[in-house]
Every structure is written in C-alpha cells, then in structure tokens.
C-alpha positions in Angstrom: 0.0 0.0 0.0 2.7 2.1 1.3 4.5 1.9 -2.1 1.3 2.0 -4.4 0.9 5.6 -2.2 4.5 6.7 -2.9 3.9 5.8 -6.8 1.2 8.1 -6.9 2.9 11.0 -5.0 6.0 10.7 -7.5 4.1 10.5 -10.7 1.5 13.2 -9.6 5.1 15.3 -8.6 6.4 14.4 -12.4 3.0 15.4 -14.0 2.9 19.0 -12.0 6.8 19.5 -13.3 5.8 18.6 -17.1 2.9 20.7 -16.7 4.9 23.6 -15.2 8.0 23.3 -17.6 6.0 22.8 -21.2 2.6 19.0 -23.9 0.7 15.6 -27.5 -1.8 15.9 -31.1 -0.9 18.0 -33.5 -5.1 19.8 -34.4 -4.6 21.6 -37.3 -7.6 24.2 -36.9 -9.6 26.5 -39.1 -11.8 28.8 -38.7 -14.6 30.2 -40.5 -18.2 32.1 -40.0 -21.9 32.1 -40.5 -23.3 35.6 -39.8 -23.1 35.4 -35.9 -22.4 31.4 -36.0 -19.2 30.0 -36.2 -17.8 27.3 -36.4 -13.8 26.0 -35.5 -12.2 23.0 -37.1 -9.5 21.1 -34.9 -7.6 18.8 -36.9 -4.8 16.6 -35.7 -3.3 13.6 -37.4 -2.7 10.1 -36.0 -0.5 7.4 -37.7 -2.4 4.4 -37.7 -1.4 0.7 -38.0 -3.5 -1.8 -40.4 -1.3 -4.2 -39.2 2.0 -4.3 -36.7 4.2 -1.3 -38.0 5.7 2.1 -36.3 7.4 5.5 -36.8 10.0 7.2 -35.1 12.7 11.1 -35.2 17.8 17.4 -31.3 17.1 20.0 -28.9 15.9 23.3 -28.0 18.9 24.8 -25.9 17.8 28.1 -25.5 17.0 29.4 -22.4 13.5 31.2 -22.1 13.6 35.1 -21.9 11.1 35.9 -19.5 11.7 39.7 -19.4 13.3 41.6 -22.0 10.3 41.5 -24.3 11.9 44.5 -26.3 14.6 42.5 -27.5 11.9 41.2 -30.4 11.4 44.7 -31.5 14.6 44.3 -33.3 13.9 42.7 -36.7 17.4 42.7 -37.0 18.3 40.9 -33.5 15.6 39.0 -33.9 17.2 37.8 -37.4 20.8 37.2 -35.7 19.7 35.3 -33.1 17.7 32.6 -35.2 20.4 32.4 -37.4 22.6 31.7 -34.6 20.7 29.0 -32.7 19.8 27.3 -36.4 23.9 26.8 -36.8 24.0 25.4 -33.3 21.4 22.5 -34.0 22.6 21.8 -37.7 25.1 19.5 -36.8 24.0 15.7 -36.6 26.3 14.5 -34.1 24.8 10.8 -34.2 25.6 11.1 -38.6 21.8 9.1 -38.4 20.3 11.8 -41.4 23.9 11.3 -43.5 24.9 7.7 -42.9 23.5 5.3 -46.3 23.9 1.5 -45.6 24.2 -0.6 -48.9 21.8 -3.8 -49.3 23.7 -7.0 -49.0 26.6 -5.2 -47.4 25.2 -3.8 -44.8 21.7 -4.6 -44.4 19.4 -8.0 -45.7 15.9 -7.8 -45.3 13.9 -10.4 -43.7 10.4 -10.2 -43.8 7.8 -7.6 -44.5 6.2 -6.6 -41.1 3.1 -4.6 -42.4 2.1 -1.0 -43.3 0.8 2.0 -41.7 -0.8 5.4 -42.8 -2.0 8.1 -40.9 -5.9 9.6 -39.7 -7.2 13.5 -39.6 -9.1 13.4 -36.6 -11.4 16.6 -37.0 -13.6 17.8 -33.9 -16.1 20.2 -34.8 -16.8 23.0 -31.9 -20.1 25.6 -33.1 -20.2 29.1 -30.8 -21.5 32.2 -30.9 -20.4 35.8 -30.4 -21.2 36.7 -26.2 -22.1 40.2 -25.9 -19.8 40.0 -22.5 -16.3 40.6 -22.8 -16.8 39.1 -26.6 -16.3 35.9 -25.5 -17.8 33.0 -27.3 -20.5 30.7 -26.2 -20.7 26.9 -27.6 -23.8 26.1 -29.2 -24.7 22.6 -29.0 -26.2 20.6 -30.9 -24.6 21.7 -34.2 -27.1 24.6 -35.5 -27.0 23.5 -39.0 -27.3 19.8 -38.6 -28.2 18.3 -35.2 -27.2 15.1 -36.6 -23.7 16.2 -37.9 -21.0 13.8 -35.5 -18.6 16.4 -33.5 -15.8 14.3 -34.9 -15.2 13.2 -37.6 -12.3 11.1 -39.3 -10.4 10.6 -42.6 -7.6 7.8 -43.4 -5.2 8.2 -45.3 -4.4 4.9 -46.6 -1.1 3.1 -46.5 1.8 5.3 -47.2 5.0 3.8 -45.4 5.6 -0.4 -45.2 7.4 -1.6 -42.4 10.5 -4.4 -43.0 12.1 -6.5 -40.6 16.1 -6.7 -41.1 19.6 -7.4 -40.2 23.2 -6.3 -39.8 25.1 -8.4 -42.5 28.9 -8.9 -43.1 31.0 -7.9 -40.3 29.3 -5.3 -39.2 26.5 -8.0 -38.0 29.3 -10.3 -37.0 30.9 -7.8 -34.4 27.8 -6.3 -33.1 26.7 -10.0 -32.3 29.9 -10.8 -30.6 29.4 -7.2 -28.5 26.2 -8.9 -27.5 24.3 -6.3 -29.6 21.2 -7.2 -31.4 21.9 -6.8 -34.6 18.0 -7.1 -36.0 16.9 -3.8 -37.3 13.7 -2.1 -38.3 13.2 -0.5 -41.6 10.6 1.9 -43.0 9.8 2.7 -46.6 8.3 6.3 -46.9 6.7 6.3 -51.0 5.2 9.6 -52.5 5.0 13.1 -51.3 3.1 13.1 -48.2 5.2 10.3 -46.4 8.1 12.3 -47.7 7.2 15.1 -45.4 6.6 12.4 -42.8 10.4 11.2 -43.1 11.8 14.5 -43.6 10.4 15.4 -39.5 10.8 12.1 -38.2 14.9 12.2 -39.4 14.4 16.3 -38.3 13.2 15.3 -34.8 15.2 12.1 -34.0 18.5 13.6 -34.9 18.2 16.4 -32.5 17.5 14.1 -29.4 20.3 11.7 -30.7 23.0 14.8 -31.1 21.9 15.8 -28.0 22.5 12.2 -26.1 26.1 11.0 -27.7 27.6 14.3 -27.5 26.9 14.0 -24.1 28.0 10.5 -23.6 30.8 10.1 -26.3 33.9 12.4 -27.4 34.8 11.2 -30.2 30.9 12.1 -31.1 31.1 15.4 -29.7 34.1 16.4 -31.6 32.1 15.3 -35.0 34.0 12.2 -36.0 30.8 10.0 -36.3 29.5 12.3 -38.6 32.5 12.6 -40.8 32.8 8.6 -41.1 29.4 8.3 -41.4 28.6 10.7 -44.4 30.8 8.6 -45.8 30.0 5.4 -45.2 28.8 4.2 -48.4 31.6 5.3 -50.4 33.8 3.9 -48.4 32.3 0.5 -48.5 31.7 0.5 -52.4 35.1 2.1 -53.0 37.4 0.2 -50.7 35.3 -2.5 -49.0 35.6 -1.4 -45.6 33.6 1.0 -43.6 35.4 0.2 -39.7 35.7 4.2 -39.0 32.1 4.2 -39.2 30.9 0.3 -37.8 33.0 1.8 -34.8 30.9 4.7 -34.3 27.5 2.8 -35.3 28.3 0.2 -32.7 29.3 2.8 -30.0 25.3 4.3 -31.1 23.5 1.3 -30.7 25.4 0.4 -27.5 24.3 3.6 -26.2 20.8 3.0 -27.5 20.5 -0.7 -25.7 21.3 1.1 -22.4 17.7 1.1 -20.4 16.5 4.7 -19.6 19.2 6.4 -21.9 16.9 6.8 -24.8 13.0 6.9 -24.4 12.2 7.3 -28.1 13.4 4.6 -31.1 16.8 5.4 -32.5 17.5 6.3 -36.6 21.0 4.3 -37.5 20.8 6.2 -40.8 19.0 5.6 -44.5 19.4 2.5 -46.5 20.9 3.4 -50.3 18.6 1.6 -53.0 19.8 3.4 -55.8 21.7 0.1 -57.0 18.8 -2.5 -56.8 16.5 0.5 -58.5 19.1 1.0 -61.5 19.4 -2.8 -62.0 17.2 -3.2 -65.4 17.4 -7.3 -64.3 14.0 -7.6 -64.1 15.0 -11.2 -62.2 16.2 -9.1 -59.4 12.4 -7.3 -58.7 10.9 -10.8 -59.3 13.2 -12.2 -56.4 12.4 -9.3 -54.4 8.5 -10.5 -54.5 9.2 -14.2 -53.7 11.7 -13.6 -50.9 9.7 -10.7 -49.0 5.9 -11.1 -50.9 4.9 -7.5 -51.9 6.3 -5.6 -54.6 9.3 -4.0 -54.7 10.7 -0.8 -53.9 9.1 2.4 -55.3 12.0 4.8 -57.1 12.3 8.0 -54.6 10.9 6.4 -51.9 13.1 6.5 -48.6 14.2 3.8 -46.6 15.3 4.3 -42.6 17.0 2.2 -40.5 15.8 2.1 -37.0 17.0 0.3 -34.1 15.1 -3.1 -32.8 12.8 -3.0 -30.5 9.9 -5.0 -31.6 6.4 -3.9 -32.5 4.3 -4.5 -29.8 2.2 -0.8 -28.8 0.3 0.3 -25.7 -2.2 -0.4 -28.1 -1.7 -4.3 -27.2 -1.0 -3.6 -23.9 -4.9 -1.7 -23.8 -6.8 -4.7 -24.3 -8.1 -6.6 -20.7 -5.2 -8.9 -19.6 -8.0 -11.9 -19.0 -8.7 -11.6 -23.1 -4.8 -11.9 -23.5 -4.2 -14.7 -21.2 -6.9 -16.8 -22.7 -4.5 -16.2 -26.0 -1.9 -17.6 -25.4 -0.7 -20.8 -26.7 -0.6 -23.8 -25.0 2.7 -25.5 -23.4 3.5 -28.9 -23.3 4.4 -30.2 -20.0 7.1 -32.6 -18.7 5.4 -35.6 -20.3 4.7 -33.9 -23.6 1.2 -33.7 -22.1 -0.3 -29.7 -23.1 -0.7 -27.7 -20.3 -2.4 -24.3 -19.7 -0.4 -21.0 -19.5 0.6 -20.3 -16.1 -2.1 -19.0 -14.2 -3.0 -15.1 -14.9 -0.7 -12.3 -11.9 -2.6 -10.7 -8.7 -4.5 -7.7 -9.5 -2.1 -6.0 -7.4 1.3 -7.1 -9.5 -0.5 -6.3 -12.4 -1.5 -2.8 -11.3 1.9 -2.1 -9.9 3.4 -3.1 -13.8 1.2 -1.4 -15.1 2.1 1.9 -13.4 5.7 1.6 -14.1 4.5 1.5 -17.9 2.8 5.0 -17.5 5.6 6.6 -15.2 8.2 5.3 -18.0 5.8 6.9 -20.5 5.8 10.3 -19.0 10.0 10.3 -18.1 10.1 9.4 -22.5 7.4 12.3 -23.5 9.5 14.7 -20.3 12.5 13.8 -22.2 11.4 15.0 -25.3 9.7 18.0 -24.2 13.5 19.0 -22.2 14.8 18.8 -25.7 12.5 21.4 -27.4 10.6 18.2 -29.5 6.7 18.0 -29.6 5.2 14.8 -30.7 2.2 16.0 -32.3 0.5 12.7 -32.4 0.3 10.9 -29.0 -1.9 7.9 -29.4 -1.8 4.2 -28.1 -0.1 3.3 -31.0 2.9 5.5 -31.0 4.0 4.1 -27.5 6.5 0.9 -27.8 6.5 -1.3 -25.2 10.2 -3.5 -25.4 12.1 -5.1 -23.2 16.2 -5.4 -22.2 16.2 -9.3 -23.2 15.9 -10.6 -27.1 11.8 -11.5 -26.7 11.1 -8.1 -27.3 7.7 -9.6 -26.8 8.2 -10.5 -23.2 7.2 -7.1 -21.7 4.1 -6.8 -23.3 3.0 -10.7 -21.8 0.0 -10.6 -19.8 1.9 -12.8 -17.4 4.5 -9.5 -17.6 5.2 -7.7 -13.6 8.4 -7.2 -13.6 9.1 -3.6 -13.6 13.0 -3.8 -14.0 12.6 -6.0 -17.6 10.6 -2.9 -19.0 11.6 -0.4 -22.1 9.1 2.7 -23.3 10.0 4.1 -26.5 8.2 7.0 -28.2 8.0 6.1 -32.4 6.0 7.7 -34.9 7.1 11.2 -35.1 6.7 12.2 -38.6 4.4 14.5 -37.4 6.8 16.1 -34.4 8.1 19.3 -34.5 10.4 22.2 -32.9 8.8 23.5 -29.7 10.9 27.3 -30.8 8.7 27.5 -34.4 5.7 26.4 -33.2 4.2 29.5 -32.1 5.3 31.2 -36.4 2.1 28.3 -37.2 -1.0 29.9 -37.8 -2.9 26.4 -37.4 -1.0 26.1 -33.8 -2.1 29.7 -33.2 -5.9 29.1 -34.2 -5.8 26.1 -31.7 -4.4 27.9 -28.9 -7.1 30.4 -29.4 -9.9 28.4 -28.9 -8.3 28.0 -25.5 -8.4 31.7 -25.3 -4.5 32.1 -25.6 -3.1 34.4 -27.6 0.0 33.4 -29.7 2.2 35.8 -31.1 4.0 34.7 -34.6 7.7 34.3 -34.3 8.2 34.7 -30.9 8.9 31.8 -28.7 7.2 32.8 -25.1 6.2 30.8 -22.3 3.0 30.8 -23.1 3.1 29.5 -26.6 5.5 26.3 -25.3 3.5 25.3 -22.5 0.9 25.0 -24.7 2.6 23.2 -27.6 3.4 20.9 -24.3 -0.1 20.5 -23.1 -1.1 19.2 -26.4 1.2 16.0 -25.8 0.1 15.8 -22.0 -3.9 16.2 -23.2 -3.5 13.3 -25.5 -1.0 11.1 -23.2 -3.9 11.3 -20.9 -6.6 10.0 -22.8 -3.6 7.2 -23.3 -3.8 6.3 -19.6 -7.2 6.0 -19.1 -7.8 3.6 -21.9 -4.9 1.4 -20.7 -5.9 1.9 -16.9 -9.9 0.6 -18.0 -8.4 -1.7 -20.2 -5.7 -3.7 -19.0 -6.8 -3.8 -15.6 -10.5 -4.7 -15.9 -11.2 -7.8 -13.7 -13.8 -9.6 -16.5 -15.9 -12.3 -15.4 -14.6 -14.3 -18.2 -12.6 -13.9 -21.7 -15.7 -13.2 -23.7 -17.5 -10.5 -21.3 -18.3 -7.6 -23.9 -17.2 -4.6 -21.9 -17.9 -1.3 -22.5 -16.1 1.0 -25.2 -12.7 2.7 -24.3 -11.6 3.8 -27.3 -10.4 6.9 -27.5 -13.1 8.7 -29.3 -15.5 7.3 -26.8 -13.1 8.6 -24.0 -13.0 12.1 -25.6 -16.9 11.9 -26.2 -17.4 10.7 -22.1 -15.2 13.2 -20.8 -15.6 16.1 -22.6 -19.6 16.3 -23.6 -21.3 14.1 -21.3 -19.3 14.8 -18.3 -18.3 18.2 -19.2 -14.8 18.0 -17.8 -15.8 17.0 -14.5 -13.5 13.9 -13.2 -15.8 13.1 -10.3 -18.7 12.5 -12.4 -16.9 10.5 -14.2 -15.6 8.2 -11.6 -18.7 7.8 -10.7 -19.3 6.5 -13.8 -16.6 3.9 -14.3 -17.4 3.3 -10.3 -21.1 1.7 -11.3 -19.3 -1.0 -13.7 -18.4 -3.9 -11.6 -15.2 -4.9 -13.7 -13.5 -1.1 -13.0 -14.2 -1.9 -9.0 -10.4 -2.3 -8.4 -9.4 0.1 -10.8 -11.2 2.8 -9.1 -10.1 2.0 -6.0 -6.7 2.1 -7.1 -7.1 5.5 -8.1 -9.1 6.7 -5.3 -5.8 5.6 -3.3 -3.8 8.6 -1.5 -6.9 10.9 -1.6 -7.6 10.4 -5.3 -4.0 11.1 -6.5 -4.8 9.1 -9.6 -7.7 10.8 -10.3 -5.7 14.3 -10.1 -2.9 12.9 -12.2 -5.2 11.6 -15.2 -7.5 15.4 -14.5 -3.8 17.3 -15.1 -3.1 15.5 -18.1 -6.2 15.3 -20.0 -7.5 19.0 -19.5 -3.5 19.9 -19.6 -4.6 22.7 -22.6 -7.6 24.3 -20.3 -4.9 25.1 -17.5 -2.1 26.8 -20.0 -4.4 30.1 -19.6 -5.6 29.1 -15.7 -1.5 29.5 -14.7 
C-alpha cells in the first residue's frame, strides 16, 4: 500500500513538473463564419497501423527570456539570433540523417512486417459571439445539422511499409559478438506526403540523438561520427571497408541498448537503393517479390533504418489482460502432455506493472519536451512497449510484472516538431485560441511552449485512461463484452457528457463492476490518480488558468 501511495505522489510530482516546464496531437484548426455562427475545425493527425508497423525522429537549448520582451522589437536581432541558434542545431552528431547502408553489405531484409498510414481526426466545436467581454459561447447541438458527428475522421491509406532486417557482413558479425542485437527495423516512406513524414521524423530524431552522444561520447562530440558516417557508403563501395564508421555505429547502438538512456526509437541512418532500383534485371524485382511477398521498392521512396525493439504498442498492452491470457498458446508439459499458460498475476502485481509502464511513458514524453521536441501525435499506437532481453515480446506478456525488464520508447514522429517554431504556425495559433490564448508569430514565449506541451500531456492522458480501463478490468470471463474505451468514446465521455468533470466520471466507471479495483486504485492517496489523469487530460484548459 505504502508503495502504491509513494507511486502516486511521485508520478503526480512528475506530471505537476511537465505541466509547469512545457505537452501531445498535433489539431490543425480553421476557422470560419456564419453571420453570428461560427464554427472552428481542430484537426490533428494520427499514424495508424493496419497491421503491426511504427514510426519514429535534437534539442531546444535556448533558455526562455522571461523579461526583456523588447529584444523582439529588433527585426534585425531577432534575425541574428535565429540564425545563430539554427547553426548550433545543424550539426548531426549521431551522422543518423547522413549515414547510407548498402543492401547486401550492410543490411538484408527479412520479412515484411506490415504498413501504416496516418488519420485526420477533426472535432467540430459551433459558438456564438457573447455580448460579455466578446467571448464566445458553444452552441450545441450543431445549429446546421443536429445530426452532424462532433468528430469526424479521414484515413489516409497506406503510405509507409514496415520491413524487418539485419546487420550483415562484419558489421552483423561484431555487433553480435558485442552482444548487440543486430535485428533492425526498416521503414519505406513512398510519394510526397510520407516524404514530409520522413523529412520530420529524421528532423526530430536527430536532434535528441545529437543531444545524447555528444553527451556520452567524445569522439561524437568532436564530429567524428558524422565525418565517417557521411561517408560510409563510399567507403564500403570504393574500398570495402567501412570500420571508422561500424565503430561509431556500434558505440550508437550500445548507447541505445542502455535502459533509460533513450525513451524514443533510434535512426542508425538511410538505407541506399539506388543500385537494386538502377538494376534493369527484371529477375532481381521478381526475387524481391518471392523472398519478401509484396512488390518491390518504389523509385524515390526513402528507406530508414531504426533500431530493434519490436512492434508491440500500448495499443496491445490496452486490451483486458484476461482476453490476453486466454490467448496464449498452450505448453507442453514434462510428459509432452499440453498444459495451460501459467495462471493469470494478482491484481495487485499487475497494477503495480502497469504503473511503471505509464511513469516510464511520462519520463520518454519529459525527455522530449526537455529537448525542445513535440510529438504532435500521441496515441496508443505510437507508445513501444520492449524489453532489455531478445523476446522483445516478453514485456508486453500478460503474465509481464516485472518492472525492471521494461523499455518505453516513443515512435512515430513524422508529425513532431520544434517547440521554438511552433508558435510562427498559424494552425497552432488558431488552436491555442480556442483556449483563449493568444499566440504571437515568431516569438517563442512561455505561453506558446507550455501550450505546444499541453497538447502532448492532453492526448497522453486519454492514453492512460484507456490502458488503466483496459488492461486492468477484472472480466468475469474472456468473452465478457465490456464497455467501449476507445479513445473517441473517451474524448466523447469526458468532454460532452461529463463536461470536464472527473468526479462524475468516476462515478461512472465506479457503477461497472469490472472497473471496481481500478477505481479504488485510483481513489488511493486521496484520489492522486484521479488528479494525475485530471492534469493531463485538460493539460490545454490550465495553460491560460497558470
């Protein structure tokens, strides 16, 4: 009890210093008017997973200047100094957006994982003018159609497919013998729009990993890893041997296998297709097809190299552990005989697992946040859940409690962005308006970063709350059809039925007997839970309260 207390008081301590120092969807709003109606469009986009698949991306130095507000008077100073802090961050310390890996050198492919795409999740919002202190007044229902939904969704389709891969040569030889894994991930990004994706993702990733091994490594700091690595592929086609850069590579994933150094999935760099694309063998595409079973690579797509850490999501982990457990395969015993799965953890063991996963969620999305990165697209499907051993599986067992065995790793952020420019986007501006915050362009305040912070913490909440009611419900048995936590139904619950109010929302997960335990877990401390989960989700609403 003592230590379920202590959890609470630490995460709640965590939350309050996320909320306090800078936030997870990226809405892209609009708005427009009717007469005296109007009407405001929130947009954010999701990356979504037809089958298993990820994404994933340096850092915001600069002080805040509370004070000297006249400093941004100077269009000229103004000028200098972004020049300045754009030549601090241009240099890739990790060499992850210059380093090019050759197929069958460097890199095989194994097997084709799946493919992903992304979703515009749009939530319509009607008001009208308030003749007091022009403030505007939601109407609701919609005035023009009652029947219209409040959200609405469009898919993109699939845009990036997801391979599974391997070191080859000696690089995969030495890495093994290090006791590194030497399975990769790799993404192919086709046409324009999952371009753009690729373009952030490298954008954002390389800024954390700069940040990290300059700080760990000196031959990193002093720019040797990006000198080998840009050119790496030369080297290997020109004089067969690329050790400068394997050296530097291996020191990067090393650095990347340590738990709690990285809380986001690490770029190793691009993998070079121009070879297999200019081969006019059409033999080559046709073995392409019957080793991997899709079609081969697109010309100008763009291939990344990520390192593994399986595919299993929060997603997974948000699905009642009973349902799980009653999935997994049988065992054969000591006689041959098949035997059940062991039996399913305590309630408590499970709970206490399942709160390391959410306090290792919000040290990954602090960490990003301390390096000037918003995600942008927060969702139960951009959280990995990994593990230290090989089974990257094992951590996301229902059978899974101990805490120590556990990896979190933020993917997917083609969508991510630089917390210093986010306040020169008019669609970030719009959004933060219907919060009644005013943003001004180009100007980096506190005001404009907390917010771009709260938009991480609002959707990391919603996160929470589906794997708390998830995960943790006690079902009567494996087919009990429970109510719906997804996250639109979450959003609907919390924000238009409930109106905000977390009590009266307890009070509804409190009159379903499965979500007994679970509300008495966060009724525990004098409702720290509830607080916690309140902070997060309505993170946006209490940018203008501080």
């Amino acid at each position: 009890m003592k230590q379920q207390h202590l959890f609470f008081t630490q995460l709640g301590s965590l939350c309050t210093c996320l909320l306090l120092h800078v936030i997870v969807m990226l809405p892209e709003a609009s708005a427009f008017t009717f007469n005296n109606l109007s009407c405001i469009q929130i947009t954010r986009n999701e990356l979504t997973k037809p089958s298993h698949a990820f994404m994933a991306p340096f850092s915001d130095s600069e002080s805040l200047d509370y004070d000297d507000d006249d400093f941004w008077e100077d269009d000229e100073d103004a000028q200098l100094f972004a020049q300045v802090s754009q030549k601090q961050q241009e240099k890739d310390l990790s060499g992850c957006t210059v380093r090019q890996f050759s197929l069958g050198y460097d890199v095989i492919l194994t097997a084709f994982a799946g493919s992903m795409g992304f979703e515009e999740v749009t939530d319509w919002e009607y008001y009208a003018p308030s003749l007091v202190n022009n403030e505007r007044k939601v109407t609701d229902p919609p005035p023009f159609d009652p029947n219209q939904p409040k959200r609405t969704r469009e898919k993109s389709g699939s845009v990036v497919r997801i391979f599974r891969g391997e070191l080859a040569g000696k690089l995969g030889s030495v890495a093994r013998s290090k006791g590194l894994d030497k399975r990769i991930m790799l993404k192919e990004f086709s046409g324009e729009s999952a371009i753009v994706l690729a373009k952030a993702e490298l954008e954002s990733c390389s800024r954390m990993q700069s940040n990290l091994c300059g700080e760990l490594n000196e031959r990193a700091r002093s720019g040797e890893w990006l000198s080998s690595a840009a050119t790496r592929y030369v080297m290997g086609r020109v004089n067969g041997s690329t050790k400068e850069d394997d050296e530097a590579l291996l020191n990067w994933m090393d650095i990347l296998s340590t738990k709690d150094k990285t809380g986001f999935v690490g770029v190793l760099g691009e993998l070079n297709l121009e070879e297999f694309l200019n081969d006019e063998d059409a033999d080559v595409r046709n073995e392409w097809y019957r080793s991997l079973k899709v079609a081969p690579p697109k010309p100008g797509s763009l291939w990344i190299a990520y390192e593994w850490v399986g595919l299993t999501t929060m997603g997974v982990m948000s699905q009642p552990a009973l349902k799980r457990w009653s999935n997994l395969p049988p065992q054969r015993g000591v006689w041959g005989n098949m035997v059940p799965p062991p039996a399913l953890p305590a309630f408590k063991d499970r709970a206490r697992y399942t709160k390391a996963i959410m306090r290792a969620s919000l040290v990954s999305v602090g960490s990003m946040h301390d390096q000037g990165i918003t995600h942008r697209s927060i969702s139960r499907n951009s959280i990995i859940v990994s593990s230290v051993g090989q089974d990257k599986q094992e951590a996301s067992s229902p059978l899974a409690t101990v805490a120590q065995r556990l990896r979190i790793k933020l993917a997917d952020f083609g969508f991510s962005g630089r917390m210093i420019s986010a306040s020169s986007d008019e669609e970030f501006q719009r959004r933060a308006r219907a919060f009644q915050l005013e943003i001004i362009a180009g100007r980096s305040t506190l005001e404009s970063r907390s917010f771009a912070i709260a938009e991480d913490l609002h959707a990391l909440g919603f996160v929470f709350i589906g794997l708390l009611l998830n995960s943790l419900a006690e079902l009567p048995n494996p087919q009990y059809a429970m109510p719906s936590v997804d996250e639109d139904t979450l959003q609907r619950l919390m924000s238009d039925i409930f109106v905000k109010d977390v009590n009266e929302f307890r009070e509804y997960c409190a009159a379903e007997p499965i979500w007994a335990k679970v509300v008495a877990l966060l009724d525990e401390n004098d409702g720290a839970g509830w607080k916690i989960l309140s902070q997060l989700c309505f993170a946006r609403e209490s940018v203008k309260q501080n």
